[in-house]
One Martini backbone bead per residue (centre of mass of N, CA, C, O) as a GRO file, in nm:
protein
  159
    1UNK     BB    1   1.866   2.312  -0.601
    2UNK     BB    2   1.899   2.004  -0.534
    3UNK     BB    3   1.800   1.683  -0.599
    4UNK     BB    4   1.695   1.373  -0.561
    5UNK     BB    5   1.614   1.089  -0.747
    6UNK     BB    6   1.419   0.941  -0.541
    7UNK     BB    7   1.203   1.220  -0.399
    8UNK     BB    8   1.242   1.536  -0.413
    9UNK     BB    9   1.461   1.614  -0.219
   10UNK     BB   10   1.621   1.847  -0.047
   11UNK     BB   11   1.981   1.838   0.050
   12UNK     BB   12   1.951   2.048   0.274
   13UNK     BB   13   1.639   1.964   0.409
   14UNK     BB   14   1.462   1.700   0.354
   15UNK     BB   15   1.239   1.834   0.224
   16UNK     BB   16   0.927   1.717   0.056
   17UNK     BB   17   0.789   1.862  -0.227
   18UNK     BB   18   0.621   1.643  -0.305
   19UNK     BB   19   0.318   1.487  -0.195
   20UNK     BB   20   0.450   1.181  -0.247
   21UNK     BB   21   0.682   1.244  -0.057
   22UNK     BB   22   0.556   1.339   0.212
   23UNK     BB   23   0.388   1.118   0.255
   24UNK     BB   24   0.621   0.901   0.284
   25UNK     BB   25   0.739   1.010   0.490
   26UNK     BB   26   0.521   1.029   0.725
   27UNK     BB   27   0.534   0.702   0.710
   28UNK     BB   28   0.785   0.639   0.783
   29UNK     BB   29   0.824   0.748   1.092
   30UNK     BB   30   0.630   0.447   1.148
   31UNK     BB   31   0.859   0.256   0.977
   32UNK     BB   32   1.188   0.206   1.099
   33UNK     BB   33   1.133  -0.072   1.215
   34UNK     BB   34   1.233  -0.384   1.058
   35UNK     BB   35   0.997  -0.551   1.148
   36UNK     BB   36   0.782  -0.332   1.076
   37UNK     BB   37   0.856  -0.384   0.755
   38UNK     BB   38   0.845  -0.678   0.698
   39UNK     BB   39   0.520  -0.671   0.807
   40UNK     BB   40   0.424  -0.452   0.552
   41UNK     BB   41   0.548  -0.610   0.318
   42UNK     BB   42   0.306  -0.826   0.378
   43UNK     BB   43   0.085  -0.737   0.450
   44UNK     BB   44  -0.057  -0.507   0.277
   45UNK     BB   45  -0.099  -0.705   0.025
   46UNK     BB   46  -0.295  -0.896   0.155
   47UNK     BB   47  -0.506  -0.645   0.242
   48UNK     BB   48  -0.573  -0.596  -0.061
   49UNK     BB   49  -0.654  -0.877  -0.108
   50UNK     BB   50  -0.874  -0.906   0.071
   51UNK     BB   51  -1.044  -0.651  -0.004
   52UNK     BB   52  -1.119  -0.769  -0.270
   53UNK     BB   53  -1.280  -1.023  -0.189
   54UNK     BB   54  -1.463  -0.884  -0.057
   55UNK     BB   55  -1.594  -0.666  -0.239
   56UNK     BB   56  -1.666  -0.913  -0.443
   57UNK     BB   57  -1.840  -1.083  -0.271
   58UNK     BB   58  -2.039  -0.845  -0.272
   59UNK     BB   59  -1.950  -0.696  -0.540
   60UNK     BB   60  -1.762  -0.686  -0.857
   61UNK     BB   61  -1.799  -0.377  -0.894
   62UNK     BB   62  -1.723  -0.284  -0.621
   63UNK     BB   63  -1.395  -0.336  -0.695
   64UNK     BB   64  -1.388  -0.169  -0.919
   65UNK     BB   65  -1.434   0.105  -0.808
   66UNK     BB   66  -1.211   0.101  -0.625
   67UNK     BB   67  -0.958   0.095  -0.798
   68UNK     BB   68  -1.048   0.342  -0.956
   69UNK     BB   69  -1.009   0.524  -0.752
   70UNK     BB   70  -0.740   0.500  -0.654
   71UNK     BB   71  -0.591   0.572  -0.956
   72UNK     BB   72  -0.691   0.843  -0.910
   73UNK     BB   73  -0.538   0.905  -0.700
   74UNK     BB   74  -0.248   0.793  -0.777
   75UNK     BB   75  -0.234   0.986  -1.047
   76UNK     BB   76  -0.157   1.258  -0.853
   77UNK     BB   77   0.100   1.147  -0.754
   78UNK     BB   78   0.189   0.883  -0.984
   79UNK     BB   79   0.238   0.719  -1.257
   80UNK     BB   80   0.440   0.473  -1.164
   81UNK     BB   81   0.225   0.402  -0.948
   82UNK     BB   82  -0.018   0.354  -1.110
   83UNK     BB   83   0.094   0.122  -1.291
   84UNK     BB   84   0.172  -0.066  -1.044
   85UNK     BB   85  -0.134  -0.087  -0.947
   86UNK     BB   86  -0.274  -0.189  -1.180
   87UNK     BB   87  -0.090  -0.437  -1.186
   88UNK     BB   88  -0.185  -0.521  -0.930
   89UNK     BB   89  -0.476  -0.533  -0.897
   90UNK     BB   90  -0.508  -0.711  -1.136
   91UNK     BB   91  -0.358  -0.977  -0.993
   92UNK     BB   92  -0.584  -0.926  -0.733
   93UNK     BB   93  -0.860  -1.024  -0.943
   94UNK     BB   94  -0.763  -1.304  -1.012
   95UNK     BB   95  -0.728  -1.415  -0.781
   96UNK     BB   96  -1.032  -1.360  -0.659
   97UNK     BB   97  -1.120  -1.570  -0.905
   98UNK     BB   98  -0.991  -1.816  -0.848
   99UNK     BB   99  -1.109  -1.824  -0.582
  100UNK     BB  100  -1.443  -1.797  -0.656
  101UNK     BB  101  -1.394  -2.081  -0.832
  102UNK     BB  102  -1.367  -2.239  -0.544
  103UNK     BB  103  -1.541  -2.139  -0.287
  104UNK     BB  104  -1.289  -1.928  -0.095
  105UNK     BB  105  -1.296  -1.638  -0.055
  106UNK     BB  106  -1.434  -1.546   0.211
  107UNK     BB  107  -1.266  -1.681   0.407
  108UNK     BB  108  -0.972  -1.613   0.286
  109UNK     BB  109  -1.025  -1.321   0.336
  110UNK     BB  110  -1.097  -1.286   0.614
  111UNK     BB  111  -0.822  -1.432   0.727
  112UNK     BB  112  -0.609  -1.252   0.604
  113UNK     BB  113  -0.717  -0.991   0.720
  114UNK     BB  114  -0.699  -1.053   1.017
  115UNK     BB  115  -0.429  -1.153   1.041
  116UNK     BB  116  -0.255  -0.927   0.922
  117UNK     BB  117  -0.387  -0.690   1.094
  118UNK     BB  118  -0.236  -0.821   1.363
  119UNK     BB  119   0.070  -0.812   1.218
  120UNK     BB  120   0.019  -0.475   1.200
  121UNK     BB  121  -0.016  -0.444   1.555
  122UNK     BB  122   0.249  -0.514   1.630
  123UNK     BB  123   0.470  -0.361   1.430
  124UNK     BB  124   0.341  -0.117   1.640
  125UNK     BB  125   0.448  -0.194   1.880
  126UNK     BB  126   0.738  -0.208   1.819
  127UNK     BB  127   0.784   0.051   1.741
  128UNK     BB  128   0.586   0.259   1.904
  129UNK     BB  129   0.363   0.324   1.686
  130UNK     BB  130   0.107   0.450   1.523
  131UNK     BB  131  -0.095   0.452   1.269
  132UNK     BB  132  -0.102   0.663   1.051
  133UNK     BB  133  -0.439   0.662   0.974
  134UNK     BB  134  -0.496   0.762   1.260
  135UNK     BB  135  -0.494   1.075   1.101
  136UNK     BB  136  -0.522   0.955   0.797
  137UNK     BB  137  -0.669   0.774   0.559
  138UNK     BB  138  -0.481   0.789   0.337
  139UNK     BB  139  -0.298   0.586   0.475
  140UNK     BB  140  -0.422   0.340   0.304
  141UNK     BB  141  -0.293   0.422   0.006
  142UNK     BB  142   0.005   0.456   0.101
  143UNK     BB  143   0.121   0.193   0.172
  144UNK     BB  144   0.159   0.064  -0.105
  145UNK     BB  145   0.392   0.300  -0.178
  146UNK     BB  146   0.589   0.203   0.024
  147UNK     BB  147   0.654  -0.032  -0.068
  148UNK     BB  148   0.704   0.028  -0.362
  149UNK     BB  149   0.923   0.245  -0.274
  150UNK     BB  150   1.151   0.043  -0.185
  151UNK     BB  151   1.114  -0.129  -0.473
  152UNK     BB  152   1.261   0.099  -0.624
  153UNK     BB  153   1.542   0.165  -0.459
  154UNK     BB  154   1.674  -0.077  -0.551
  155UNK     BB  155   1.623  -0.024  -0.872
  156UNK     BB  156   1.634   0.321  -0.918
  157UNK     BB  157   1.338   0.389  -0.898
  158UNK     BB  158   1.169   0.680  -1.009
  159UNK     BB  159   0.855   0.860  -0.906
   0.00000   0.00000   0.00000
């Protein structure tokens, strides 16, 4: 049985091997038009970046200890995507501390959080596909691994 490089999927019946593979095929299925791709490209990373300043602003260590169990459920998938969140996170609590040193964190996240998702039911009205999460809260932490792994793709980099 081959696998392919990139996804740990069997080329007879592209059925996924792997939890991380399966999670992201079945998240892929909500979100095979472009439009609602291009969407999710960016309100995703965005909607991250808004509930860390959220949590922040409500105590900076809520924001820590949540990043800290993502990385938890993270590394049980895939450890190149456990490194590649752990460098977005550190970069999206630095984001939330310089918005919070301007005394701007609560409303631009806020704002951030609701356009997104907004921007994120839009993109699945287009698809005509209901949000993954909405069968399991699980694929809120999946979404993230899904931008990435397109962006691995380009790269040829394996999970």
């Amino acid at each position: 049985m081959n696998t392919t490089p990139t996804t740990g999927a069997t080329q007879e019946d592209d059925v996924p091997e792997r939890k991380v593979d399966a999670l992201l095929h079945h998240y892929g299925l909500s979100h095979v038009h472009p439009t609602n791709e291009v969407i999710h490209f960016v309100a995703i990373p965005a909607i991250m970046l808004s509930l860390s300043g959220l949590m922040f602003a409500l105590h900076p260590a809520l924001a820590l200890v949540f990043f800290g169990a993502s990385m938890v459920y993270y590394a049980r998938l895939s450890w190149r995507f456990t490194a590649c969140m752990l460098l977005l996170s550190s970069v999206f609590l630095a984001m939330v501390d310089a918005l919070d040193t301007r005394g701007v964190l609560v409303p631009v996240s806020v704002l951030v959080f609701v356009v997104a998702w907004i921007f994120q039911f839009i993109g699945h009205r287009i698809e005509g596909k209901k949000p993954s999460f909405f069968e399991d809260l699980q694929y809120l932490w999946v979404g993230p691994l899904f931008v990435l792994s397109k962006l691995f793709l380009r790269l040829g980099v394996r999970w």
